[in-house]
N, C-alpha and C positions, 0 to 999 in steps of 0.2 A: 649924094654919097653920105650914108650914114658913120657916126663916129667908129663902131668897129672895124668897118670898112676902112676907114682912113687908116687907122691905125694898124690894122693886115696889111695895107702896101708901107704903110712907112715903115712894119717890120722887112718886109722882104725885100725893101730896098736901100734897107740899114747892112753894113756887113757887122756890127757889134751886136753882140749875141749877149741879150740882158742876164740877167741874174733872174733865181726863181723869185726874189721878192720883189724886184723893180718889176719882173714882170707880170705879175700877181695884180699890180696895181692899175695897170693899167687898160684890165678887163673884167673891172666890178659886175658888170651886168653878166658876164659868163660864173667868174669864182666866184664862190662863197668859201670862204679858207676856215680852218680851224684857228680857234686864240685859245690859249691855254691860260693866256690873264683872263679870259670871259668862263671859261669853261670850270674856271679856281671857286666860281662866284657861286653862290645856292640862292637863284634872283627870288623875289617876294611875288612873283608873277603866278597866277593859278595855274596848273598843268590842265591843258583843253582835257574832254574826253571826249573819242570818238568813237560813233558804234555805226556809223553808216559810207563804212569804205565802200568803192566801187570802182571797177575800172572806168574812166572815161571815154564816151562811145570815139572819139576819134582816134582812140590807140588800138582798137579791139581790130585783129588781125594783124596787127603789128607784128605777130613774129610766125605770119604763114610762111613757109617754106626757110627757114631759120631754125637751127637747133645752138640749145644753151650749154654750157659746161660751168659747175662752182664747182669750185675745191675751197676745203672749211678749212681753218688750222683755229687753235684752242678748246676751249670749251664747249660746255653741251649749250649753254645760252646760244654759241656761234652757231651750234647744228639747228638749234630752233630756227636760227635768222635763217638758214640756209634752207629749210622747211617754207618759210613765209615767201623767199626770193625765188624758190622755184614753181611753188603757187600761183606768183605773178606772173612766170613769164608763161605757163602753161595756160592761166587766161588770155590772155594777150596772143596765144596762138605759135609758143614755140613750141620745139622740143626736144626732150633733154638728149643727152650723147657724153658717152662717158670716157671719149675721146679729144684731146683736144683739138687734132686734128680735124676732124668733123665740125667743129663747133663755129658758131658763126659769131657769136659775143660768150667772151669768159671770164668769168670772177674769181678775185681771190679773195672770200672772207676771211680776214685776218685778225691775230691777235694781237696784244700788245705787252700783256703779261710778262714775258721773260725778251731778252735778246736775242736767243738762237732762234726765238719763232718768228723775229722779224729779218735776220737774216736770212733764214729760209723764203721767205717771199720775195727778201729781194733776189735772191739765185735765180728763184723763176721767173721773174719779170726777166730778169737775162736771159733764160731760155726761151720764153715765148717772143723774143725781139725777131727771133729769124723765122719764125710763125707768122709774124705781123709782118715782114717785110714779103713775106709768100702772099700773101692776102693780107689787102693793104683794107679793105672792107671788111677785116674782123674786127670787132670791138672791143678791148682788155678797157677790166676795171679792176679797180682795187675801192673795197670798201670795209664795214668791221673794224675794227676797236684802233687798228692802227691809220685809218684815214682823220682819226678823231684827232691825230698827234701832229702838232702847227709843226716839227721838224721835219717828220716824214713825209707830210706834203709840199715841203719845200724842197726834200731831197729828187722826191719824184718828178715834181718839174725841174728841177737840174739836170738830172742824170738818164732818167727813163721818159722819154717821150712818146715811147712807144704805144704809151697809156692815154686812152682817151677818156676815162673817167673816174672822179673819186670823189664816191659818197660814203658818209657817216652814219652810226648806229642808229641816229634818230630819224634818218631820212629814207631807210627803208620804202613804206609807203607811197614814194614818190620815185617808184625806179620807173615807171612808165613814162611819165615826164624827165626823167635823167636819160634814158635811153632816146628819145625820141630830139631830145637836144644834141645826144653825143651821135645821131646821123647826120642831124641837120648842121654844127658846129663844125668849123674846119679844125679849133682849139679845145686844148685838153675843157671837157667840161667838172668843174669843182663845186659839189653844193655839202658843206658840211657844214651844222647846225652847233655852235657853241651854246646857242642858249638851251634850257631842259626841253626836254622833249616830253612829248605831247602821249596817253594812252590811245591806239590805236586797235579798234576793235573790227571785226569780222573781215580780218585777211585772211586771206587765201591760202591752202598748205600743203602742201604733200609730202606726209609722212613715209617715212622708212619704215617700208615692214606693215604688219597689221597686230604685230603681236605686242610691242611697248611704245610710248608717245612720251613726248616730252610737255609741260603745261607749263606754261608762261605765267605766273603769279604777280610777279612786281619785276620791276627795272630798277635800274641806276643802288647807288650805294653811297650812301653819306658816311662812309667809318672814317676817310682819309687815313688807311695806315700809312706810313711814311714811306714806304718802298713799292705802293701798289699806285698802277696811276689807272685802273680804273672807275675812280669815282669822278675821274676827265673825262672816260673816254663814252662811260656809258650816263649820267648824268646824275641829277638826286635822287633818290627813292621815291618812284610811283606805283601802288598797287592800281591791281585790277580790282574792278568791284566782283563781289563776292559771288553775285547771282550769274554774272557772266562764265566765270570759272567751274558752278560747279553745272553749269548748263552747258560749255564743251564737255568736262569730264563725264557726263551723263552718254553727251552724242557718241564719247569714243567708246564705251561700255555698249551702247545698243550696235557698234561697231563691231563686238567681240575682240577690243586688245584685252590684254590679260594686267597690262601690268602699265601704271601711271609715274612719271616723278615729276616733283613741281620743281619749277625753275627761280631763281632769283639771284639774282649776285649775292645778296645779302638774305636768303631768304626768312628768314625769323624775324626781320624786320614788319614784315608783311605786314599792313593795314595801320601801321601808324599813323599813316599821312592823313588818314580819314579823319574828318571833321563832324561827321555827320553821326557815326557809328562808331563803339567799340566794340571792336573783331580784329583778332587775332589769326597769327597761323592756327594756333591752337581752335580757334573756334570752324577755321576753314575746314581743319584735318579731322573735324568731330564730324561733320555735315557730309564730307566727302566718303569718311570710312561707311556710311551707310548704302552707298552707291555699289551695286554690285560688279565689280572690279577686285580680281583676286589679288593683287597687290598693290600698293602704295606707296612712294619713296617721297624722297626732297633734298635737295639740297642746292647751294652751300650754306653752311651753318655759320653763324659769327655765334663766338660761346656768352656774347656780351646779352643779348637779345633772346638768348634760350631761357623762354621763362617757365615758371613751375606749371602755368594750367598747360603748357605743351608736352610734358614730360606725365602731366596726369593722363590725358587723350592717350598719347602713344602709349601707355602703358595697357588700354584698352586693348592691345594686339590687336585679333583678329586679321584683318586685310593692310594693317600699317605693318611697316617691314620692323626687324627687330635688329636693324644695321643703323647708324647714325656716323654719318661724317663730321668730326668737330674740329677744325684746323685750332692748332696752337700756337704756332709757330716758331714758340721757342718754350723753354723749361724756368727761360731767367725771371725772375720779374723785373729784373731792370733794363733787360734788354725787351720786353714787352714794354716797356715805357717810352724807350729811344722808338720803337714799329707803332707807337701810338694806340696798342691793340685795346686799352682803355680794360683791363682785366691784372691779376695778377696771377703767379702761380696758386697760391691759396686758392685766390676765387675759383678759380679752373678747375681744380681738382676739388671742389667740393659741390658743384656742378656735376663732375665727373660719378662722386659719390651720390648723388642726388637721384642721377641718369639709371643706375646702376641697383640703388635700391627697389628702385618703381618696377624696374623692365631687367630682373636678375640675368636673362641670357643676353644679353645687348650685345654686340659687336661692334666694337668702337675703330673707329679709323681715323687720319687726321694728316697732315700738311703741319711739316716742317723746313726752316731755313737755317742755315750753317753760314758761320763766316761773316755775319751782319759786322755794319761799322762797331767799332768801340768792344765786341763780345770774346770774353777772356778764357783761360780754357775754364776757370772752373767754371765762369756761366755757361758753356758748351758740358761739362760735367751735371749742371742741372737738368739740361737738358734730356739726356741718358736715363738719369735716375726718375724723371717725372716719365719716359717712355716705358721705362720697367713696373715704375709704381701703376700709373694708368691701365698696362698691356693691352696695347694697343693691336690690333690684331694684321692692320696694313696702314703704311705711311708713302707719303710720294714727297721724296726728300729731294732739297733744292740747293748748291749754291748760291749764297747775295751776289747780282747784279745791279747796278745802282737804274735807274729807268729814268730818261733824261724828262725833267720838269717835277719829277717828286722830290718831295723835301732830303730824301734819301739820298739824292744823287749829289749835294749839296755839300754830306758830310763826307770824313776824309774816311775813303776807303780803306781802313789802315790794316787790315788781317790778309796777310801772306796767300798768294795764291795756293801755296805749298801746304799751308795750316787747313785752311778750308777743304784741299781737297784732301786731305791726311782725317779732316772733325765729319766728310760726307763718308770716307770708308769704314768711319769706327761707327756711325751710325748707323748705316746700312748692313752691316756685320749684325748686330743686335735686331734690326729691323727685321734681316731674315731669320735670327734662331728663332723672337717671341713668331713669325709667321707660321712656320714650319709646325713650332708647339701646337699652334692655334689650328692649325689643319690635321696635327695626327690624331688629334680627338676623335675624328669623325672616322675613321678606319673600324671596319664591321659596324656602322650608322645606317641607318635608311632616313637617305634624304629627300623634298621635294626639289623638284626641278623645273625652272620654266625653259623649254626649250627654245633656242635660239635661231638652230639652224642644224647644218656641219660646219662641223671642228675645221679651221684656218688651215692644217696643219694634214687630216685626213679625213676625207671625203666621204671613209666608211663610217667616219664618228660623227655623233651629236655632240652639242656642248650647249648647255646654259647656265643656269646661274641658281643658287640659293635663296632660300631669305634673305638671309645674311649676306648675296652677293658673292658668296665664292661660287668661281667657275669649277664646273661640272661635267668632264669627259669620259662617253658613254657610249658601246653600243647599243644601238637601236633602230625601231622602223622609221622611216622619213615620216612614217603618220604623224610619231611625236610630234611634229616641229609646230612651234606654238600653241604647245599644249602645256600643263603642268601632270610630270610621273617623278613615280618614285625610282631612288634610283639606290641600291646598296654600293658603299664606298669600300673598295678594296686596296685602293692604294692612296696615302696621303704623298703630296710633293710640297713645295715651299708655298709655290703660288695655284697651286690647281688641286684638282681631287680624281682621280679617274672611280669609276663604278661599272655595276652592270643594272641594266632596267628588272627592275621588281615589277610595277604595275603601271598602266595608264592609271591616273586618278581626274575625275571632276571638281573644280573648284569646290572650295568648303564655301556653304552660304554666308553672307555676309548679313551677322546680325546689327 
């Protein structure tokens, strides 16, 4: 009898039901837990790079007669993972089903960003418990930015045992070995990686749609703002090498998508880590705009790392969007000091002026937070006035929640739930007048449009998107859809534009 063995009968012939950490411990060769002391660390170790992924011939068939289910929650990093996760199991021989009921293993890639989106996963791990007790041979995992957090995984072997597996952002790459443990394993299988993770190259992916992709640039994010935990959950900042990226961006152009955005927590950080070379975003977005791709995005911006030769490129237009997301987060600069943003209002706004001179129609957008520890009204009053000075054209505005293990959660939450939610209505009031302004502009405009589809809403309508990113609802032929036309705008709203189609157009060449 081997020691797991031993220790499977003396659980189940124990009637004291351990705790998630005693029990944690006692099956090292199964868990690999998340530490949030190891994960705090930015180790001096090289970051491997891999370019020769493969499935392993003894997994290949693994998921014949098996279909998979993900549901994403946060970000578009989380839809690229869920791109790479569904890659794997369609090698491997599943297939997908957009049912859960159908599904034979389901994931929930998760955030970890705010609280209501870990609430939200925990609901549905409640719901799928009576799923799992129907078919006791379905798989539930939880993986994504919240499997990275040492509480949540302690919550889940507490509370949710329904769950038979929980893997980490960096451990993607190795679901075919996570999966083949959690058939073979009668106990929750846990493999999440504290230390940095590794560039993993030619995985597997299947894109939504054929008309925009998402491009994976760099990982992880070293800013540590004080209320964001993931520079935990996703690890230090690793770029991809340069020839790699623009050798997908090229495959998905001879693909015919229309429209690219680079991905990175922190994406302006892009290529520092390189020891070898100096290259920038700026130098990537030079190289790329020559790819013939009728459009180009990125994001998320840190405005610390937005440096002058990126703002020279982008100002090249052509095929780079003339939209830039700049989060701020706040107006104060001393509440920028307590969030650690390592910026102050000045800098920001002359940044902001810098942005503006180069690329005169810009569209700026940005990420604010209300109600932060210690932030008084008039610093909440800077806020306002830096939103009106900047005019900002869309905001996705947030109350502080404190996110257990950041330095944030630490400080005394001392602003009124009443004040907060009284400083997110006065912002959001303003948010929508300068929106509304910013979209009546366009009324009798002819704009371009990349279509998307039909409208959520009606089935006779198309909708897509701007340069600029404002949506765009339009009758038209279904030929549009994933084309770029022009569309005349006859009605502005707060947040949309309705039109009628002018012409089909073909991409303007990329000089």
């Amino acid at each position: 009898m081997n020691e797991k063995q031993r220790l499977d009968n003396q659980q189940a012939n124990s009637s004291d039901k351990k705790s998630a950490k005693d029990y944690s411990k006692y099956f090292t060769q199964v868990i690999t837990a998340p530490s949030l002391k190891d994960a705090k660390k930015r180790g001096k170790e090289e970051v491997q790079y891999h370019n020769d992924f493969t499935i392993p011939e003894e997994f290949k068939g693994m998921g014949e007669g098996r279909k998979f289910y993900i549901r994403t929650y946060g970000c578009q990093m989380n839809e690229h993972d869920t791109e790479v996760m569904a890659g794997i199991f369609l090698a491997l021989g599943y297939e997908p089903t957009d049912r859960t009921e159908d599904a034979n293993v389901i994931l929930l890639n998760t955030c970890a960003i705010r609280e209501n989106a870990e609430n939200k996963v925990f609901g549905e791990l409640g719901h799928l418990k009576a799923l799992k007790m129907e078919k006791p041979d379905l798989l539930l995992g939880v993986c994504g930015c919240m499997s990275q957090e040492e509480s949540v995984v302690n919550k889940i072997l507490k509370t949710y045992q329904q769950v038979d597996m929980i893997f980490g952002t960096h451990n993607i790459h190795r679901l075919p070995q996570i999966l083949n443990e959690a058939y073979l394993s009668k106990e929750m299988v846990i493999e999440v990686w504290s230390k940095e993770g590794d560039v993993i190259e030619n995985l597997p992916k299947e894109r939504r749609g054929k008309i925009k992709a998402w491009v994976n640039i760099m990982y992880g994010c070293d800013k540590f703002c004080t209320y964001c935990i993931v520079p935990y959950t996703r690890g230090k900042e690793r770029s991809r090498r340069p020839e790699e990226i623009i050798q997908e961006v090229r495959h998905l152009a001879a693909q015919g998508y229309k429209e690219i955005t680079l991905l990175g927590q922190n994406v302006n950080a892009y290529g520092k880590d390189f020891e070898d070379i100096k290259y920038g975003l700026g130098d990537l977005m030079d190289e790329i705009r020559k790819i013939d791709i009728p459009r180009i995005r990125f994001t998320t911006s840190h405005p610390r790392d937005f440096d002058d030769h990126l703002i020279e490129v982008l100002a090249k237009g052509g095929n780079l969007m003339d939209h830039i997301h700049l989060p701020v987060q706040s107006g104060s600069t001393e509440v920028l000091k307590i969030m650690a943003r390592k910026y102050t209002r000045e800098q920001y706004l002359e940044l902001v002026r810098k942005i503006k001179a180069a690329i005169p129609n810009v569209s700026l957008t940005t990420d604010i937070i209300v109600g932060y520890p210690n932030e008084t009204d008039e610093q909440f009053e800077e806020t306002l006035s830096l939103y009106r000075e900047v005019s900002y054209e869309i905001a996705y505005t947030f109350i502080y929640s404190p996110r257990e293990g950041t330095p944030a959660a630490k400080m005394e939450d001392n602003v009124p739930m009443e004040v907060k939610k009284e400083r997110l209505q006065r912002l959001n009031n303003l948010v929508n007048e300068l929106s509304a302004e910013a979209m009546k502009k366009y009324e009798g405009q002819i704009v371009e449009v990349l279509v998307d589809g039909e409208s959520k809403n009606n089935p006779d309508v198309l909708a897509g998107y701007t340069t600029k990113n404002k949506l765009v609802n339009f009758k038209g032929p279904k030929t549009a859809i994933g084309n770029i036309v022009k569309v005349k705008i006859n009605e502005a709203k707060t947040w949309s534009l309705n039109g009628e189609m002018v012409e089909e157009i073909e991409p303007a060449e990329v000089k």
